[in-house]
C-alpha positions in Angstrom: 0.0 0.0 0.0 1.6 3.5 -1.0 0.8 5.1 2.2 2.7 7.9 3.8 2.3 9.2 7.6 -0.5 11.5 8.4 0.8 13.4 11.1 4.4 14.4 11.6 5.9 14.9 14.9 7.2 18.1 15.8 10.6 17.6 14.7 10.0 16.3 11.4 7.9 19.7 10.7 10.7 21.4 11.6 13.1 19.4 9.4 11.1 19.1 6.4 11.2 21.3 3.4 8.0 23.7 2.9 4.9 22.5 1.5 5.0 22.6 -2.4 3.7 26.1 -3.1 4.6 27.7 -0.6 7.3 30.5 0.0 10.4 31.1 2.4 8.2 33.1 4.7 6.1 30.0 4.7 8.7 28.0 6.5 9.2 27.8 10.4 11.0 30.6 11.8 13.8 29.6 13.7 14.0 30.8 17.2 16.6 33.2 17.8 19.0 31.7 20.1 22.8 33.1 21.8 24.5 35.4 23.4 23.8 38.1 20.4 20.1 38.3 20.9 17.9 39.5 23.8 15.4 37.1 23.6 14.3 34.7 27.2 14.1 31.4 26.9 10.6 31.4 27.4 10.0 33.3 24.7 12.6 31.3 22.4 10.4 28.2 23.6 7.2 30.6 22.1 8.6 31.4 19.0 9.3 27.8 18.2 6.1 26.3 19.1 4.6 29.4 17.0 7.2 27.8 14.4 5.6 24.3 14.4 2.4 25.6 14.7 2.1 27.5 11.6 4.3 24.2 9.6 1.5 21.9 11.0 -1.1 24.5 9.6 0.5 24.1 6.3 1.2 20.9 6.2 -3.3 19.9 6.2 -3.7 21.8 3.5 -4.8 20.6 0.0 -2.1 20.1 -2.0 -5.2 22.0 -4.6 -7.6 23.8 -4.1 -10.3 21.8 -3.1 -8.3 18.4 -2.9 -7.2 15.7 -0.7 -5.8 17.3 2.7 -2.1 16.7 3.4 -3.1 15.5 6.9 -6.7 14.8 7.2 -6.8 13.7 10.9 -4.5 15.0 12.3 -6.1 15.5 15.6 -6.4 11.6 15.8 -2.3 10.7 15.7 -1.3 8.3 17.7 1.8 6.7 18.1 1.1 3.5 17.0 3.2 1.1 14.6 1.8 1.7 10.8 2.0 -0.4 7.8 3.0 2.5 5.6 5.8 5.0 5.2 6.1 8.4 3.3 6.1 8.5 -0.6 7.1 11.8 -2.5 6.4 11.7 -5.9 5.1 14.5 -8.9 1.8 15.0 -9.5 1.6 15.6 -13.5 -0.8 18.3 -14.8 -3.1 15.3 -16.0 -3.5 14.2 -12.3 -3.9 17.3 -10.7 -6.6 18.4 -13.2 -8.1 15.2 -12.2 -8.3 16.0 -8.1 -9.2 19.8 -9.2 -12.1 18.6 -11.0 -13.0 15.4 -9.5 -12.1 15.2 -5.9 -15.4 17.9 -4.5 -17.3 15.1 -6.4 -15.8 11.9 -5.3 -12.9 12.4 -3.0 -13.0 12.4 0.7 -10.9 12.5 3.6 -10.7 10.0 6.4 -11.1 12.7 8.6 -12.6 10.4 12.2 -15.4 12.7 12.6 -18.2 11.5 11.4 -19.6 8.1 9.7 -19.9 7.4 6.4 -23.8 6.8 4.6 -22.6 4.3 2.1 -25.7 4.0 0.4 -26.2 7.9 0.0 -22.1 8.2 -1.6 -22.9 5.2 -3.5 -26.7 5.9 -4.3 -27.2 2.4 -2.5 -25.0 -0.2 -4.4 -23.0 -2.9 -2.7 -19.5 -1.4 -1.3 -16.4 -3.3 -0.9 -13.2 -1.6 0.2 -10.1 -1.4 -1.6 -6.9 -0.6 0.8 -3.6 0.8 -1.2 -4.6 0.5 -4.9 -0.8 1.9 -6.2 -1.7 4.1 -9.5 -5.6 2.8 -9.8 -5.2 1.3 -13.1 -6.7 -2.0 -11.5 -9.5 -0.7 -9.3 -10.8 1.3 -12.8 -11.1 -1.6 -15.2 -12.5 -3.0 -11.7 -15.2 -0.6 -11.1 -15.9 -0.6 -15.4 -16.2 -3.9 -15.1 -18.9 -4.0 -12.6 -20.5 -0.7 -12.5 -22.9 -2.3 -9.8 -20.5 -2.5 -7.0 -19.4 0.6 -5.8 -15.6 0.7 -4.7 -14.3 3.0 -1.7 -10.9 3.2 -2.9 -8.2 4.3 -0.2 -4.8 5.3 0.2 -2.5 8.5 0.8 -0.4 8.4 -2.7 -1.6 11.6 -4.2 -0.5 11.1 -8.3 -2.4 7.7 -7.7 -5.5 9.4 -6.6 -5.4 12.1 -9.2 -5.0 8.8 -12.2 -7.9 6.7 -10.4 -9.8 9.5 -10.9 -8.6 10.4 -14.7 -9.3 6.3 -15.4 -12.6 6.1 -13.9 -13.8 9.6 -15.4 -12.7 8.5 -19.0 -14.4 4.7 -18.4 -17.9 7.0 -17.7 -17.5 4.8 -13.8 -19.4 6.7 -11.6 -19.2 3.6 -8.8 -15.8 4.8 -7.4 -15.1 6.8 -4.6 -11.4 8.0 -3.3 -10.4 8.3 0.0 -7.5 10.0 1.6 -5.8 9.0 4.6 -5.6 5.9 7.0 -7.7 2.8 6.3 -7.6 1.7 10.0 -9.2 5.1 11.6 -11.7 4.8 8.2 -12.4 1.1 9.4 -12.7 2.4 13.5 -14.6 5.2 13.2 -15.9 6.0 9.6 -17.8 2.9 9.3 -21.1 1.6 10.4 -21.6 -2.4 11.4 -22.0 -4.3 8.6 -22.0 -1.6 6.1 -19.5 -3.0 3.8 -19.8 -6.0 1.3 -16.4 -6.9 0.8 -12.5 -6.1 2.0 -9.9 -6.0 -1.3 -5.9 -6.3 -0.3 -3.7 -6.4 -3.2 0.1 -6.4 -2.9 0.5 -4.2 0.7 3.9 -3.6 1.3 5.1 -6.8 2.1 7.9 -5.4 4.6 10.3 -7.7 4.1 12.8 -7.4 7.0 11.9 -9.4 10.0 12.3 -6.5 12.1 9.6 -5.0 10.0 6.6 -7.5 10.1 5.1 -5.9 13.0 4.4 -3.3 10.2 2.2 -5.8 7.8 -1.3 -4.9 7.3 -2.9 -7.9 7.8 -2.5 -8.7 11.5 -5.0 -10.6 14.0 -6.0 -6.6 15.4 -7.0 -5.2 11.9 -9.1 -8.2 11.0 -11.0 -7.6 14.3 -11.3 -3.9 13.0 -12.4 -5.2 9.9 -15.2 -8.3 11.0 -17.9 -6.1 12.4 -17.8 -3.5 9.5 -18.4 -6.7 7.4 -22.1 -8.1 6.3 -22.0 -11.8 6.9 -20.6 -13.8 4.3 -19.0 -10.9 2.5 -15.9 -12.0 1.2 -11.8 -10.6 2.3 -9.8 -11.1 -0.6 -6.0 -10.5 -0.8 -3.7 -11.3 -3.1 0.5 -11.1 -2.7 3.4 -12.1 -4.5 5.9 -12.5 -1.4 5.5 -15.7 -0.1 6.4 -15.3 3.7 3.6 -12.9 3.6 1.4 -15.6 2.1 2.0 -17.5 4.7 1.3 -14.9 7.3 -1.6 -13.9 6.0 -3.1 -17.6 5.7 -1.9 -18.6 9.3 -3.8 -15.3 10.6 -6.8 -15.6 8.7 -7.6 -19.0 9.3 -6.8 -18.6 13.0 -9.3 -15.5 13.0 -12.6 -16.9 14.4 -14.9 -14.8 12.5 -13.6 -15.6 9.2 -13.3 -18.7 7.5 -11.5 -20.0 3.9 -13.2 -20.4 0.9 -10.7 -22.9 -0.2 -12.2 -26.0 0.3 -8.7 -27.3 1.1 -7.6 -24.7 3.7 -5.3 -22.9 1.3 -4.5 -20.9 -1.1 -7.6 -19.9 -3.9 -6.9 -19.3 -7.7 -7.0 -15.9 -9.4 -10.6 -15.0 -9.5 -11.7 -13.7 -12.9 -12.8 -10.3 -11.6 -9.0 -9.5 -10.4 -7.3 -8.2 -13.3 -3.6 -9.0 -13.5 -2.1 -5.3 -12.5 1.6 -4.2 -13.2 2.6 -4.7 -10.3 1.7 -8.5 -10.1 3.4 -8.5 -13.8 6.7 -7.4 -12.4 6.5 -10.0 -9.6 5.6 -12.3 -12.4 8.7 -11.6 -14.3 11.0 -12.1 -11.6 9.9 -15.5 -10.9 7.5 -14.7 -8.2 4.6 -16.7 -7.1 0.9 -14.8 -6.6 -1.2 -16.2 -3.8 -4.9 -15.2 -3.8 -6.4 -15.5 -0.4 -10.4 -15.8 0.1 -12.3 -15.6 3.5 -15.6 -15.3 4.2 -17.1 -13.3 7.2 -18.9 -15.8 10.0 
């Protein structure tokens, strides 16, 4: 999943460089410090809260004018391990046309404060959720494909949100939505109970180091986040091309009591038709990787 943090801490908002657009008399001040300068320490300590303040400021908002925030809940941080890390990338003049023109009508940012009526954003299709969809191409000839499922599509890559949007306006898909910001406090508080028809994992960040698993999405805590946002029977798919991973994700799965495999051997499930093979998976491919497909049902 291309995610990136939602809310640095104070020292990274003092370290980073200044919001794109944005001037030198944007950036922090720094607090005038030494023997030179007449300034208390008190009111050093002032100026470079004021500092931090105003970078935090900058830092939530749109990137464009009427686009995805920069840090869309930021009053809910908490310092908890996440399964994504920062990616800075351009946004080209396609893309951002795309969030300038698209995102007031279907964008939105995972903000925590308020839950979602699914059947008002998606004038009351079926909804499964789509968690890190890289540059969209897969969740458009998705949503083209069946135009009577609705897809809340989320992550925190902004060029990818700008080309979902660009793919699903050219394919005339009006069953996709974009949202900005992090899937677990969507899944927390932006959901109601058995709101959602179906969970779609393809390819998350397979953190690779073992020092780094802690960091994998799918984990025995998120699938209890996920289960009571689920209708009964709705279906968790995921799909990966790294095979420890694989194997997590099968061990946890099946060990999760509300869920239970659609494999009628207890493993892994072929390709289903409606999951187009995406570049991603073609790279994998080519380097002699294997894809697992994972199915579970909600009990």
């Amino acid at each position: 999943m291309s995610e990136q943090p939602l809310n640095p801490t104070s020292a990274d908002a003092a370290s980073d460089p200044a919001p794109a657009g944005s001037t030198a008399a944007d950036a922090p001040a720094a607090a005038p410090t030494g023997p030179a300068t007449d300034v208390t320490a008190d009111e050093a300590a002032a100026l470079r809260a004021a500092s931090f303040e105003r970078a935090r400021r900058l830092r939530m908002e749109p990137r464009f004018p009427g686009g995805p925030a920069a840090d869309p809940a930021g009053s809910h941080h908490e310092r908890r391990i996440r399964s994504f890390q920062p990616r800075r990338s351009r946004v080209t003049t396609g893309q951002q046309e795309a969030l300038e023109r698209l995102w007031p009508k279907w964008g939105l940012d995972i903000d925590g404060k308020r839950v979602l009526d699914l059947a008002e954003l998606f004038d009351g299709l079926p909804v499964v959720l789509e968690i890190g969809f890289g540059m969209g191409e897969a969740t458009a000839q998705m949503a083209a494909d069946d135009p009577g499922t609705g897809i809340l599509a989320v992550d925190v890559h902004t060029p990818g949100q700008g080309n979902l949007l660009g793919l699903a306006d050219k394919a005339g898909s009006t069953n996709v939505r974009v949202a900005n910001g992090d899937a677990v406090i969507l899944l927390r508080e932006m959901l109601a109970p058995e709101s959602l028809d179906g969970l779609r994992v393809y390819f998350p960040d397979p953190w690779p180091k073992a020092r780094h698993h802690k960091r994998r999405l799918i984990q025995p805590e998120f699938l209890d986040l996920v289960a009571p946002v689920l209708k009964p029977g709705a279906i968790v798919h995921c799909a990966t091309d790294w095979e420890p991973y694989a194997e997590q994700m099968l061990e946890v799965l099946t060990a999760h009591p509300r869920f239970a495999n659609t494999a009628a051997d207890g493993g892994y499930a072929p390709r289903p038709a409606f999951r187009p093979l995406t570049r991603f998976e073609g790279q994998g491919l080519d380097k002699g990787h294997v894809v697992h497909d994972l199915l579970f049902a909600r009990v």
